[in-house]
C-alpha positions in Angstrom: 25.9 -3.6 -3.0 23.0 -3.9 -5.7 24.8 -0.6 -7.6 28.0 -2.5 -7.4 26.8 -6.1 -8.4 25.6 -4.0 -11.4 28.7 -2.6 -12.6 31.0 -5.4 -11.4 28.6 -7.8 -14.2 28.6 -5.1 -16.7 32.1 -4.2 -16.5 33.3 -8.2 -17.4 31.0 -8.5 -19.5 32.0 -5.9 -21.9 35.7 -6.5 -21.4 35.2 -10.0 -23.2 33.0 -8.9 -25.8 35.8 -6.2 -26.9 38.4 -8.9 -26.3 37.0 -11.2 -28.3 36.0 -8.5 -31.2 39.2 -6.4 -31.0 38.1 -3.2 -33.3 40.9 -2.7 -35.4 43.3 -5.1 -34.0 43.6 -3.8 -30.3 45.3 -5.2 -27.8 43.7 -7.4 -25.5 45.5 -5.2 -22.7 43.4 -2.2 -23.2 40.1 -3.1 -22.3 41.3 -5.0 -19.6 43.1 -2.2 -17.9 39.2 -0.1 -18.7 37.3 -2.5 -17.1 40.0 -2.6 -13.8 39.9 0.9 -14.1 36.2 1.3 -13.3 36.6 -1.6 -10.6 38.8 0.4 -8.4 37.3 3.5 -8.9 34.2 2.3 -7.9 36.1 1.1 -4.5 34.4 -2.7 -5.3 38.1 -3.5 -5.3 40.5 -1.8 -2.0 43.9 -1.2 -2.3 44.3 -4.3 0.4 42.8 -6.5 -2.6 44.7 -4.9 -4.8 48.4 -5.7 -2.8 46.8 -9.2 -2.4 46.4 -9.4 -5.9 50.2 -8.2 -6.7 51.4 -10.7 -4.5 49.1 -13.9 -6.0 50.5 -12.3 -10.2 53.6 -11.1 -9.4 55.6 -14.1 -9.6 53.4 -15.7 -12.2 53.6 -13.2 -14.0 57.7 -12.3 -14.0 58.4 -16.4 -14.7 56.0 -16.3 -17.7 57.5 -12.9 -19.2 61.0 -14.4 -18.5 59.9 -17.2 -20.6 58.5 -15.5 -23.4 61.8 -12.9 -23.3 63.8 -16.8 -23.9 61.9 -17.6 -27.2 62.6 -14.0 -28.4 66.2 -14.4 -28.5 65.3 -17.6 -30.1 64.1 -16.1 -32.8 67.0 -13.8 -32.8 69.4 -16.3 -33.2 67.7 -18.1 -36.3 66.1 -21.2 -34.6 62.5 -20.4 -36.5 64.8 -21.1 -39.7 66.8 -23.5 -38.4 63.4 -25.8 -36.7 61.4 -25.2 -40.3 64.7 -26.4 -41.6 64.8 -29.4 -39.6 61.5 -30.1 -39.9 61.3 -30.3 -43.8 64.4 -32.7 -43.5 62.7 -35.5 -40.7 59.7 -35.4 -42.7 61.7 -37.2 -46.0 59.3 -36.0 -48.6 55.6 -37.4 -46.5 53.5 -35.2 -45.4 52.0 -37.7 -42.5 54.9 -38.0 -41.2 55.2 -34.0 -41.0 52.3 -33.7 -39.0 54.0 -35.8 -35.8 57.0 -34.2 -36.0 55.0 -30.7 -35.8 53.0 -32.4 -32.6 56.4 -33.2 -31.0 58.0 -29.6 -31.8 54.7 -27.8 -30.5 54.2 -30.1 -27.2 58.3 -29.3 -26.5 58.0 -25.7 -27.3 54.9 -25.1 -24.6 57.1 -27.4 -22.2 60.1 -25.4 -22.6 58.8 -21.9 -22.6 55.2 -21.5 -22.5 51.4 -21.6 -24.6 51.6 -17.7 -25.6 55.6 -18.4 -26.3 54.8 -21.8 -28.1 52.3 -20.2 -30.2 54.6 -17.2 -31.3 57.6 -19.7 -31.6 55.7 -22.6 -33.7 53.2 -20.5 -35.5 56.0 -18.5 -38.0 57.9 -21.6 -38.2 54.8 -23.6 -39.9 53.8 -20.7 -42.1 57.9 -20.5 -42.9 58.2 -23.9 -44.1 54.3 -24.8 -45.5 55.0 -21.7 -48.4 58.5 -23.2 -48.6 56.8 -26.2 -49.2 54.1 -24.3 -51.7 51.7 -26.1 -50.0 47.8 -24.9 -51.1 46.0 -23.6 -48.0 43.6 -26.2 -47.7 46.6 -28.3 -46.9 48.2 -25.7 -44.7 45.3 -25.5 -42.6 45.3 -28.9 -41.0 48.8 -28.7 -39.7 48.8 -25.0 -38.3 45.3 -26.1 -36.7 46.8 -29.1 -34.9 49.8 -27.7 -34.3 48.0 -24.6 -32.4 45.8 -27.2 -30.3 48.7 -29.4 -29.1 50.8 -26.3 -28.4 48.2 -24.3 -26.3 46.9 -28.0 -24.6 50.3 -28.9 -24.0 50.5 -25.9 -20.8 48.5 -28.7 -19.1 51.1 -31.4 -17.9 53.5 -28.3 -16.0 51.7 -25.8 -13.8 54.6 -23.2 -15.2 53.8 -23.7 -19.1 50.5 -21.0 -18.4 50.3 -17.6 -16.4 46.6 -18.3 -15.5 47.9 -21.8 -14.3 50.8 -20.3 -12.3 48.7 -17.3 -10.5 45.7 -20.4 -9.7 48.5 -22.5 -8.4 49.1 -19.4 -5.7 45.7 -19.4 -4.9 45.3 -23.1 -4.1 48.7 -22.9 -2.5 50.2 -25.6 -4.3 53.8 -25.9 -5.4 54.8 -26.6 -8.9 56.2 -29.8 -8.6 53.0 -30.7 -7.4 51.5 -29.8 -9.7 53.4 -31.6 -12.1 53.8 -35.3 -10.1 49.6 -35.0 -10.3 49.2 -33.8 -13.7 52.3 -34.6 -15.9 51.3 -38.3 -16.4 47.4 -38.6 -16.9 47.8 -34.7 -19.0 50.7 -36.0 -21.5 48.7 -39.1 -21.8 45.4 -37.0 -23.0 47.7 -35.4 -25.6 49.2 -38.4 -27.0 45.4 -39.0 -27.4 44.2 -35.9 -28.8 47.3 -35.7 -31.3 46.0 -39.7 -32.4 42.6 -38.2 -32.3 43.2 -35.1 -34.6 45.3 -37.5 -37.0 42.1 -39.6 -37.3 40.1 -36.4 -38.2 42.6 -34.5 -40.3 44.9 -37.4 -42.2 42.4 -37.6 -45.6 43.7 -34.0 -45.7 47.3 -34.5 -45.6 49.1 -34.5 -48.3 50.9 -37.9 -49.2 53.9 -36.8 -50.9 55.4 -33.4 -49.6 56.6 -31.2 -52.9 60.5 -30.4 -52.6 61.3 -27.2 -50.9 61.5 -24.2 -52.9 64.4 -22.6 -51.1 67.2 -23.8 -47.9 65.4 -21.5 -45.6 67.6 -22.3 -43.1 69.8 -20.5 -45.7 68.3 -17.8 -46.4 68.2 -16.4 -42.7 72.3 -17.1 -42.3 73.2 -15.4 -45.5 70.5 -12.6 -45.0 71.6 -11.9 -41.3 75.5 -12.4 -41.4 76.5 -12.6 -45.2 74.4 -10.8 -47.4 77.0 -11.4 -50.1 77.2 -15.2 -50.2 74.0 -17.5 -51.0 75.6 -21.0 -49.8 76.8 -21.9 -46.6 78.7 -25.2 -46.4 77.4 -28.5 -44.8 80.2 -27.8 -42.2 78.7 -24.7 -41.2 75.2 -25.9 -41.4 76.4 -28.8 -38.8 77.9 -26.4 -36.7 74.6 -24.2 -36.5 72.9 -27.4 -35.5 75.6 -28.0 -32.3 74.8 -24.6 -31.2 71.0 -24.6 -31.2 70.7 -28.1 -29.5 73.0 -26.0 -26.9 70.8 -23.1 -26.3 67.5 -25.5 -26.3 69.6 -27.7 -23.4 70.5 -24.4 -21.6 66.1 -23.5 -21.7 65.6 -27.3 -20.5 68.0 -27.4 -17.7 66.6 -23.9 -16.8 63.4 -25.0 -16.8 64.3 -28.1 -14.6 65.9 -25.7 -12.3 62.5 -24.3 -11.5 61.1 -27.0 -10.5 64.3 -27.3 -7.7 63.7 -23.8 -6.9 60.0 -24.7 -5.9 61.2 -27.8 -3.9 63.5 -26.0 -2.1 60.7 -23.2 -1.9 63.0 -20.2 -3.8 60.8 -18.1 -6.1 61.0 -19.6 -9.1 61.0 -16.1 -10.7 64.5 -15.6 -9.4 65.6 -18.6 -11.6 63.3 -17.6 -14.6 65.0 -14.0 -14.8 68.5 -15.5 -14.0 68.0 -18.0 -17.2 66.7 -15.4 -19.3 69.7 -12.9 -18.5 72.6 -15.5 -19.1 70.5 -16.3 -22.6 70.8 -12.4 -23.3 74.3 -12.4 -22.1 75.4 -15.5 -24.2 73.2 -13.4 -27.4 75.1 -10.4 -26.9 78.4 -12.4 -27.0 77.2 -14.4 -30.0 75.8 -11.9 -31.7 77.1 -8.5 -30.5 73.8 -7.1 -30.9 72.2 -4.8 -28.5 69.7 -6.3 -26.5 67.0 -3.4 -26.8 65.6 -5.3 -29.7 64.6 -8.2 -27.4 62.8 -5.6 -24.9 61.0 -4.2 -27.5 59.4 -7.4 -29.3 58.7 -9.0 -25.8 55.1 -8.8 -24.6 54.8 -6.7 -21.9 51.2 -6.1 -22.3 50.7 -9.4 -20.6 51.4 -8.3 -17.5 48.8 -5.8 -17.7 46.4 -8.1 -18.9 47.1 -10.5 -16.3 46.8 -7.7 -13.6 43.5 -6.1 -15.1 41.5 -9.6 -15.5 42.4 -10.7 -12.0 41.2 -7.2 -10.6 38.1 -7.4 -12.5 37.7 -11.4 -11.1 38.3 -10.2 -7.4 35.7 -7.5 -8.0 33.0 -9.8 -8.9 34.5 -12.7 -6.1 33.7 -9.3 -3.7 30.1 -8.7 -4.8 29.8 -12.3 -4.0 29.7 -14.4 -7.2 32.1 -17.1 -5.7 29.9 -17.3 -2.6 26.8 -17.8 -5.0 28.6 -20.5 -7.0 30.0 -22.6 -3.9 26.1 -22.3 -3.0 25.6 -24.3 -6.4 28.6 -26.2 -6.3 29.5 -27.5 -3.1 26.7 -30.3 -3.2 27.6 -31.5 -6.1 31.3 -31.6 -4.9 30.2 -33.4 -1.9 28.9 -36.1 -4.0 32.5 -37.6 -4.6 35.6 -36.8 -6.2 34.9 -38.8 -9.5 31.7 -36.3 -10.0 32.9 -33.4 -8.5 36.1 -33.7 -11.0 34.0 -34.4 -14.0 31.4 -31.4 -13.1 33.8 -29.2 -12.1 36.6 -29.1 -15.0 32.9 -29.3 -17.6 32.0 -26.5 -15.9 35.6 -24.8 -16.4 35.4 -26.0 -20.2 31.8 -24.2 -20.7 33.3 -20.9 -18.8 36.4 -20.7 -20.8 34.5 -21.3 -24.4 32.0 -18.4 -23.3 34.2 -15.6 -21.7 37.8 -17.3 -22.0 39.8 -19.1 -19.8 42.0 -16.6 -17.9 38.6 -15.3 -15.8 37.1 -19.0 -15.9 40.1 -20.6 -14.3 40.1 -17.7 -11.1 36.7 -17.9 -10.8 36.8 -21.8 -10.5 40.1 -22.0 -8.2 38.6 -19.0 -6.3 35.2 -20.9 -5.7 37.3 -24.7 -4.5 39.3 -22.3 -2.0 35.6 -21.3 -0.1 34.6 -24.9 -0.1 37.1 -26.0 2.8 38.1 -28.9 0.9 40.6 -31.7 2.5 44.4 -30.9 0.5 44.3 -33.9 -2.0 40.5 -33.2 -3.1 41.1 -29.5 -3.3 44.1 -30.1 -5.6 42.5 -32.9 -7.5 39.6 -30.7 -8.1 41.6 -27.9 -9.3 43.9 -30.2 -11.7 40.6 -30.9 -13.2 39.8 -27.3 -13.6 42.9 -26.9 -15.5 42.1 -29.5 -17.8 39.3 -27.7 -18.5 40.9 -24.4 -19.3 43.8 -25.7 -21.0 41.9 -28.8 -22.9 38.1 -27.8 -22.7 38.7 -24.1 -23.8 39.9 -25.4 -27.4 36.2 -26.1 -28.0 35.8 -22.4 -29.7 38.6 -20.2 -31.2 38.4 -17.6 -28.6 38.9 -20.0 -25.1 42.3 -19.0 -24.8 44.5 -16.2 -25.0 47.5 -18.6 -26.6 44.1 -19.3 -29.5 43.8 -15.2 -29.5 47.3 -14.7 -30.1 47.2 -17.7 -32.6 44.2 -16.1 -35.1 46.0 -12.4 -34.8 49.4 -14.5 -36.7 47.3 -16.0 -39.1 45.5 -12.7 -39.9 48.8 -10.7 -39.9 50.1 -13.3 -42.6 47.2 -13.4 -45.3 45.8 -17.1 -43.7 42.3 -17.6 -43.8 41.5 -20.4 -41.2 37.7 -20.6 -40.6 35.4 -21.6 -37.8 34.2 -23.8 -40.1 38.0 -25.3 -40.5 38.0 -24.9 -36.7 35.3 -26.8 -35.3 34.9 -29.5 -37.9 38.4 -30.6 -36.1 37.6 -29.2 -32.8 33.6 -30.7 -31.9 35.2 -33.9 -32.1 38.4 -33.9 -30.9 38.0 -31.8 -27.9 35.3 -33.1 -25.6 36.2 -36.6 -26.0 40.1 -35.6 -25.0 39.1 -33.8 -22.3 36.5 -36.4 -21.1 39.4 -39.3 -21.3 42.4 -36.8 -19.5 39.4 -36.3 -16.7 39.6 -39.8 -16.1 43.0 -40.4 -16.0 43.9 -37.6 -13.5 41.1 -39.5 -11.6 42.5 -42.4 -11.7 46.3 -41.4 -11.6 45.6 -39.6 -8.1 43.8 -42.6 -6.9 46.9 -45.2 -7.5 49.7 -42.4 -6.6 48.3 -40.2 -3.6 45.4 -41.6 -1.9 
């Protein structure tokens, strides 16, 4: 058991150094699917575990790729160009009132798809429409920063918006809507809060004024994808483009309502997630008439090894008896009351995720509440407040979140230079206190609604 403790510890620990560093770009998949590797070969993890573990991902894992597949046909049918488009025209020329308009699109974007999806969706749009705009990078930075933070904190309200939060809610055994009556109210409120917050801390670096756009990017993509030839397209046709997007965002919304249904009823809300994400391909290929291999290509398939490989590596150090040795330090302080144990708890979920990231942080907190033999409302309450700490708490560092990951990899691919400096100076003060007030009102939500 010593031999295995040893490698088990190793084996994470140099997973998330080469995640975090990724030599030359790589995939966060690879090390991942290493470091699992070693884990089963050194039998800490049996092929039992490893069924268990299929059938605790599986779901969470098809839903969120379903998702993602959704906001690649998206981006197939124009709605980057469109939304920048949109975005430049709400704002009428001031830049403060740009930066709540990019709060609303990235808080809708994680609610409608998911963080990873948000962040791929409402990063290119940004950079599409701040060059539009010419805007220096000093002044680009404060609205891709902000704009990343709402749309990876934004997974919080809806257990379905994450795929760390969908395989914990199979581990706590608690259905998504849920999840969402305990979370959506005191988590929306703590982003309403941080996005006031961040305002405070970034507005001196707004812009007043916005410069006029440069180009119609909206434009640009139409005659570029469907008539090379012409270089105006008619307010008519402009209006008409609008009609059709607002459809195929209320087709992703009713879908998404649909899976909460699916988990009242108790159908796997896979089934729905894949059934939305194949009419949305259907209704491309009509559209369109474009083959749909290009959507199979871009989507991110990786994640499901990633998601498989972390939770292996997770159960191999739950088996060498981690978990037991933190419900050991845990349990009394749990047993002090649910005000304490909430606070401790998603702190100690926000320290985690900031120092190894919050995919193993979240498993190894849920993990440790399921040993405890908590009563139902304090073992969901707990968790809730672990999620705030992965989703909200992570943001303290860059490199808490996967979504954050994904996020510096855009920037890099682009020529954008955003800082730790830049990062923290927002983030050390935004982020404790938002997590410390949506800790509070989960607390008190749960006590008014379900106790």
């Amino acid at each position: 058991m010593d031999f295995q403790i040893v490698i088990a510890g190793l084996v994470f620990i140099s997973t998330m150094l080469v995640i975090f560093w990724r030599p030359k770009g790589m995939n966060e998949a690879w090390p991942a699917s290493i470091g699992a590797g070693i884990i089963i070969i050194t039998g800490i993890v049996s092929r039992t575990d490893i069924t268990d573990i299929i059938s605790k991902i599986g779901g969470a894992s098809i839903t969120i790729i379903a998702t993602i597949v959704m906001a690649v046909i998206l981006e197939s049918f124009g709605f980057f160009h469109w939304a920048a488009a949109r975005l430049a025209s709400l704002s009428k020329g001031s830049g403060h009132r740009l930066y709540w308009y990019i709060q609303l699109l990235c808080f809708l974007m994680t609610l409608l798809f998911n963080n990873d999806g948000s962040i791929l969706i409402t990063t290119p749009i940004l950079i599409l429409l701040l060059r539009n705009l010419q805007l220096k990078p000093h002044q680009q930075i404060p609205y891709l920063l902000s704009g990343a933070l709402t749309a990876t904190a934004s997974s919080a309200p809806i257990g379905v918006s994450n795929i760390v939060n969908l395989i914990a809610l199979n581990i706590v055994e608690m259905s998504l809507w849920m999840h969402t009556a305990m979370m959506f109210v005191p988590a929306t409120l703590g982003l309403l809060f941080m996005s006031w917050l961040m305002y405070i801390v970034v507005r001196n670096k707004l812009p007043k004024k916005l410069p006029d756009s440069v180009m119609d990017v909206e434009e640009s993509f139409f005659t570029k994808s469907f008539h090379p030839l012409k270089t105006k397209i008619s307010v008519e046709k402009k209006k008409q483009r609008t009609k059709f997007m607002l459809k195929v965002l209320l087709f992703v919304f009713v879908m998404r309502c649909l899976l909460f249904v699916a988990s009242y009823v108790n159908i796997p809300i896979e089934i729905v997630a894949v059934l939305g994400s194949v009419v949305l391909l259907a209704w491309r290929w009509y559209h369109l008439r474009t083959n749909p291999v290009d959507v199979l290509k871009k989507t991110p398939w990786h994640i499901l090894i990633f998601a498989f490989s972390m939770y292996v590596i997770i159960y191999g150090l739950h088996n060498v008896g981690l978990t037991a040795l933190l419900v050991e330090w845990c349990e009394p302080i749990v047993n002090q009351g649910l005000f304490q144990a909430s606070f401790i708890m998603g702190g100690l979920v926000s320290i985690l995720s900031n120092l190894f990231n919050n995919h193993p942080a979240l498993m190894i907190g849920t993990i440790t509440l399921t040993e405890m033999g908590l009563d139902p409302i304090t073992l969901k309450t707990i968790y809730l407040a672990n999620i705030i700490g992965s989703d909200m708490g992570s943001l303290l560092l860059p490199i808490g979140t996967l979504a954050s990951l994904i996020w510096m990899s855009i920037l890099r691919r682009n020529k954008i230079k955003v800082t730790w400096k830049d990062y923290l100076s927002v983030s050390l003060i935004v982020i404790p206190i938002t997590t410390i007030v949506t800790l509070i009102l989960l607390y008190f939500w749960v006590q008014m609604t379900f106790t």
